[in-house]
N, C-alpha and C positions, 0 to 999 in steps of 0.2 A: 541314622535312625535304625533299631535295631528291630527286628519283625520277628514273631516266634509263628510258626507252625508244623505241623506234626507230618512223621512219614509214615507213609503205610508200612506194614510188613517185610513184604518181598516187593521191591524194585525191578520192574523186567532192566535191563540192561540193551544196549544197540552196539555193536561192534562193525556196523558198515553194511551188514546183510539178512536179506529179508524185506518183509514190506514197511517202512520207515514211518508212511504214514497210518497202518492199525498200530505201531507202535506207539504215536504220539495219543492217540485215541487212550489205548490202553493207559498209558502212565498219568493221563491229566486224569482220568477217571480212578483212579488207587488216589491221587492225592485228594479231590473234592470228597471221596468219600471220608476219607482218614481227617479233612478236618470242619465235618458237620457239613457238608452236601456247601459249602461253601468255596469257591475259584482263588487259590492264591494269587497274591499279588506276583505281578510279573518279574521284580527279583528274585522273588523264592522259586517261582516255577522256571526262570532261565537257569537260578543253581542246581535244582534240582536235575534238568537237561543234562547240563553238563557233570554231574554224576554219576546221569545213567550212560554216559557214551566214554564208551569203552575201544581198546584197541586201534583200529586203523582209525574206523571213525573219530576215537581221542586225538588221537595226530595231528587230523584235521583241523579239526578245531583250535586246537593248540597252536597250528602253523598261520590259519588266517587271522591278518589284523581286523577285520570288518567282529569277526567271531569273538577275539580277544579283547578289541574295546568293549563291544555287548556284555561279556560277563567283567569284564572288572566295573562294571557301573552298576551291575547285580550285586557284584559283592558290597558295592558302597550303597545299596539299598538306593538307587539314584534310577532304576531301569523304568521304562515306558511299554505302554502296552504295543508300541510302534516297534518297540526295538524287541520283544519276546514274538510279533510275527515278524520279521527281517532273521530273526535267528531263525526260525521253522523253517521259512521261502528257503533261506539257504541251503540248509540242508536238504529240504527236498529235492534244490537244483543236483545237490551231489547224488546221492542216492536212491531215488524217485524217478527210476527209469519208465516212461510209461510205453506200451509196446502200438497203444492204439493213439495217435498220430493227428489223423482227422480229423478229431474233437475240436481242432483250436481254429476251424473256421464254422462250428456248426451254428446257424442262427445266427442273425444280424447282429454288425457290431455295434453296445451301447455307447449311449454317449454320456463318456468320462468329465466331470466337471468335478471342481475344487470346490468346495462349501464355504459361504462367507466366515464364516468360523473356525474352519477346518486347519490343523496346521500343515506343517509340509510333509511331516513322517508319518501324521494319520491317512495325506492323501495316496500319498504317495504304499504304504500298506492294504486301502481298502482296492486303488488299483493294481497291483499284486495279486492281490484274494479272488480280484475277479480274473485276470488272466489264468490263474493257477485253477480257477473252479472250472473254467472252459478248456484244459485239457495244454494250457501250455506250460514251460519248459525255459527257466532261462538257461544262460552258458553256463557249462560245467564250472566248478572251481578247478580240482585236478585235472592232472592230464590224464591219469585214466577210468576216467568216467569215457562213455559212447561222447562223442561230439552231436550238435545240433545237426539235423538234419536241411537240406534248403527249402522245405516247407515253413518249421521250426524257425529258421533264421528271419525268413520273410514277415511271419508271423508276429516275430519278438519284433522288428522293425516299425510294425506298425502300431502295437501295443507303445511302444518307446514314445511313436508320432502321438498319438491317444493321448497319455499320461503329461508330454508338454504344453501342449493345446489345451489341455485342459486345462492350464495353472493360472488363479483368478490376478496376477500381478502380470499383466502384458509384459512389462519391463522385463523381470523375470526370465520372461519363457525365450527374449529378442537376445539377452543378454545370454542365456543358458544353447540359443542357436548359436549365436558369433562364437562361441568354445563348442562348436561339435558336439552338441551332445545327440545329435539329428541320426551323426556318423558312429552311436554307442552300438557294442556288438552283446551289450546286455543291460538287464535293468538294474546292476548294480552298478553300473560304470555310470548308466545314466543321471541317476538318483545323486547320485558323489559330484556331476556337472554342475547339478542345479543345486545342490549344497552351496558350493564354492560359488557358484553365481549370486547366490542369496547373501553371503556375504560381502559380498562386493560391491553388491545392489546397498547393504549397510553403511559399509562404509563411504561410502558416495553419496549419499542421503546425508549422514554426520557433518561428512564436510562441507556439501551444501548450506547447510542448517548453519554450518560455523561460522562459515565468509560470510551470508546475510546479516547474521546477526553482528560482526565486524563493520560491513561497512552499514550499519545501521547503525552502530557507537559511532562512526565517525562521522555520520552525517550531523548528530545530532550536537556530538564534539566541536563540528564545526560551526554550525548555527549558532549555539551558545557563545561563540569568542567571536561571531560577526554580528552580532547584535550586541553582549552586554563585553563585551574585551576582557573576559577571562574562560576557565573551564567551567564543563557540566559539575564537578566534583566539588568547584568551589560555591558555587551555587547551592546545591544542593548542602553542603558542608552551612552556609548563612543560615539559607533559609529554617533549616529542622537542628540545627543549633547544635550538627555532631562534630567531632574533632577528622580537622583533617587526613589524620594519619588513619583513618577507618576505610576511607576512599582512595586511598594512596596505593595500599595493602592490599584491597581488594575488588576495586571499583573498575580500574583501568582497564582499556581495553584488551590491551595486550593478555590479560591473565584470564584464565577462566572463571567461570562462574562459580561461584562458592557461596555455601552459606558464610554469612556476616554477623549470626548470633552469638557465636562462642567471642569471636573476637569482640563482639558489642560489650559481653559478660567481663574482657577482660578491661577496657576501658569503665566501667563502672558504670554502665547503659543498660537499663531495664526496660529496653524496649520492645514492645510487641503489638504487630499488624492485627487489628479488629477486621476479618474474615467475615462476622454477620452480620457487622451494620456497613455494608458498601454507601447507604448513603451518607454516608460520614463524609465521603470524596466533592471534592470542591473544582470545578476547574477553576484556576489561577484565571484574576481579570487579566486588562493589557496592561503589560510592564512599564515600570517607572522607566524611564532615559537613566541608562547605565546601569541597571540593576533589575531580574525580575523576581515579582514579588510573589510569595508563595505562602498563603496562609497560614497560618497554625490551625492542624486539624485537630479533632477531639479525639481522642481514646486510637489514636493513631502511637507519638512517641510521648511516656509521660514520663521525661526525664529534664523537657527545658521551656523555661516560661517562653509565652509569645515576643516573639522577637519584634522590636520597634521597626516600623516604617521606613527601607532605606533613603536614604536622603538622595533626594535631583542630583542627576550631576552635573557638575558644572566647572570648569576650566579653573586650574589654581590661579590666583592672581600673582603676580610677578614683581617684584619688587627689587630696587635696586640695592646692590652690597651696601650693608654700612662702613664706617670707615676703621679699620682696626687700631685699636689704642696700642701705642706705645707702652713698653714695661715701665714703671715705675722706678726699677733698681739701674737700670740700664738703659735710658732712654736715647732713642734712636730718633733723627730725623726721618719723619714719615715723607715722601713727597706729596708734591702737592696734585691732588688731580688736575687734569689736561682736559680740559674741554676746549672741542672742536666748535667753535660758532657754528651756526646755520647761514648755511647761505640767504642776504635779505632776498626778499623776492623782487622782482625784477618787474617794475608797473608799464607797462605799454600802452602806449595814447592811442589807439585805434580810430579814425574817424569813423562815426557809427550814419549812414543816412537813411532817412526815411526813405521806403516806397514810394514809387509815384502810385497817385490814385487807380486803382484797375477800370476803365470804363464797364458798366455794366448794362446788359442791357436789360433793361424789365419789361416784363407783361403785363397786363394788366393792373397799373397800378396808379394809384389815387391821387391826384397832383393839387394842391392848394393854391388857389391861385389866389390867397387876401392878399398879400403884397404885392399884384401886378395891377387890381384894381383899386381904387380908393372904397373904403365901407362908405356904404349906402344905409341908411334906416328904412327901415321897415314902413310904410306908408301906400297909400293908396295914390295913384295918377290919375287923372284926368285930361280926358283927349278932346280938346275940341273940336269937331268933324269939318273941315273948312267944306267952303262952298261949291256944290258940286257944278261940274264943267264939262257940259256937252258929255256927261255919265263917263267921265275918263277913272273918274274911284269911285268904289261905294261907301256907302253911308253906313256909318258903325260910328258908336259911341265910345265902349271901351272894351279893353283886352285883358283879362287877368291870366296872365303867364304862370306859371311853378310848375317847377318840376321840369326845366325843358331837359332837353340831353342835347348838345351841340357839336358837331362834330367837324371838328378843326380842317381845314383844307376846300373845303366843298362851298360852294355856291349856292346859299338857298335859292330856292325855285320862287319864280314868282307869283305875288297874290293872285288869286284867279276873284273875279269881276263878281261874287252875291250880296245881294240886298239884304242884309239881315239885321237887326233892330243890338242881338246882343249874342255873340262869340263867344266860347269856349273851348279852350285845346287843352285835350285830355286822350289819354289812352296813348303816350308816344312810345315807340319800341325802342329802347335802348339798342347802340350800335355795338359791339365788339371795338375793341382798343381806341377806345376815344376816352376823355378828358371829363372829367364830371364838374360843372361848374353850378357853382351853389351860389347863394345871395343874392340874387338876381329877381327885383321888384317890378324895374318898370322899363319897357322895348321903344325907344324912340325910332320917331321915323327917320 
């Protein structure tokens, strides 16, 4: 892209000597004037630079690569405001001798941090700008410029520590340490560390990103063929009704990711992703047994009707060869099939005996005794009191029993001697594990 602006008049020129920086002052102030109080862009102001430097200074320039990629990125109109200050710093490292020294510990040092936005050559210029305004000094380019002094060296050592510390990608700064950039004897060696660190830190991220997403195709490669016994690709191929060869071509793991549109275009496929209506998206129910089913979405692909319902799977049935005819013109004795009898089965008389009975023992439990006594009816007795004898019984008429509880083993007690006209026994307490006998009318003596 090509940029038009005007030169002033008279150009001051730099040929290596004198004060480097009222020069730059001077020449940036001839060109804002000349094109309406307006700051050229930093191509035209880096070419401009480099037409006004003349002589030794031309050499210079000429000879350093740092110098020589900055202006051919000018000339392709390609330059950053980052790289027209990295052409200034340099040059004032060459010739921007300063005599006062001291300057570059006056006042506490700030604290250099990287902007969440910030890129790497604007951070990396603004801390520059600030070293350079407190009176420091990187390493000469030439050799005969003055060398750094070991205030200077110390100085720039700590500016270097500053500018890493402060880089917002920790990685970054671990990465740009393990290559020395800690051991730089300037801020241009430095700067060049954490370039090439930054790249590195790239490409390592990429390939990150790659193998993930690899073995994330194959996990899903492989879930698909242990669940329905084929690939993701044919699946996907059923389900949205596209030709195989689309997935072959570009689906596979192995290959990168590509757009699939142009090739869509050449199979005869007009299809295209609906971006505003997301709720168009369906999750798939649970899959049919050997097949999963994948609905036809709306305004997703409008190139194949909805696809029928795969069918259950289910086991081929098996059937046995027919038998091959004979040619007609040429007839051959076929043989005859050989079947193998089955062996008959073989019946075994086992004598089978019953159990003997287990004795059991119970608790508590209810014993019928009608078939040890004869039935009895229901009636009423009458006792006739015999005659009493020197008072050896008493006198009682009758006894109405029910309800006794009797309890097998035991000796009743004998009757004890009262006068009473008319008995009744009632209220008995049932014993624990005795024998309950029912039907029971009338108590002979």
């Amino acid at each position: 892209m090509w940029e038009t602006f005007n030169h002033p008049q008279s150009v001051p020129s730099f040929n290596g000597t004198g004060d480097i920086g009222g020069w730059f002052k001077t020449l940036i102030r001839d060109y804002r004037h000349a094109n309406g109080n307006k700051d050229p862009s930093p191509s035209c102001m880096i070419q401009a630079l480099d037409n006004a430097i003349v002589g030794d200074a031309g050499t210079l320039v000429g000879n350093d690569p740092l110098l020589s990629r900055i202006i051919e990125q000018a000339d392709a109109f390609t330059a950053t405001a980052e790289d027209l200050a990295l052409f200034r710093c340099t040059l004032q490292d060459c010739y921007g001798v300063k005599s006062e020294v001291a300057a570059v510990h006056g006042g506490p040092v700030p604290n250099v941090v990287q902007g969440d936005r910030e890129s790497l050559d604007a951070y990396h210029g603004r801390v520059l700008s600030i070293f350079r305004a407190r009176g420091g000094r990187d390493k000469p380019i030439s050799a005969d410029q003055p060398p750094l002094t070991t205030l200077e060296v110390s100085s720039l050592s700590d500016w270097v520590y500053l500018f890493v510390r402060g880089l917002q990608n920790k990685s970054l700064a671990h990465e740009a340490i393990d290559h020395g950039v800690l051991l730089s004897d300037s801020f241009r060696s430095a700067f060049q560390i954490v370039k090439e660190s930054s790249g590195r830190l790239d490409v390592k991220a990429n390939m990150a990103r790659a193998m993930a997403q690899q073995t994330r195709n194959d996990l899903i490669e492989g879930w698909f063929r242990q669940q329905f016994g084929h690939s993701a690709n044919e699946e996907l191929s059923r389900a949205y009704g596209l030709p195989s060869s689309l997935f072959d071509a570009y689906g596979r793991p192995c290959n990168p990711a590509v757009p699939a549109q142009p090739f869509m275009s050449a199979q005869g496929i007009s299809g295209g992703w609906n971006y505003h209506r997301p709720s168009q998206f369906h999750s798939p129910p649970v899959p049919q047994q050997g097949f999963a089913y994948w609905p036809q979405q709306a305004n997703v692909f409008q190139f194949a009707p909805t696809p029928a319902p795969a069918p259950a799977f289910s086991p081929a049935p098996v059937y046995a060869p027919a038998p091959i005819p004979a040619p007609v013109a040429a007839p051959a004795p076929v043989p005859a099939p050989v079947y193998i009898p089955s062996p008959a089965p073989v019946t075994a008389h086992v004598p089978v005996y019953s159990p003997a009975p287990v004795p059991v023992r119970a608790r508590y439990t209810t014993v019928d005794v009608s078939d040890l006594y004869p039935s009895m009816e229901y009636e009423e007795t009458e006792f006739i009191a015999p005659e009493p004898v020197e008072d050896e019984c008493p006198t009682f008429e009758a006894v109405d029993v029910s309800h006794a509880a009797v309890e097998t083993g035991v000796n009743p007690l004998p009757f004890q001697h009262h006068e009473q006209e008319d008995a009744t026994v009632e209220d008995v307490i049932p014993i624990e594990d005795a024998v309950v006998v029912e039907d029971i009318t009338a108590v002979e003596d």
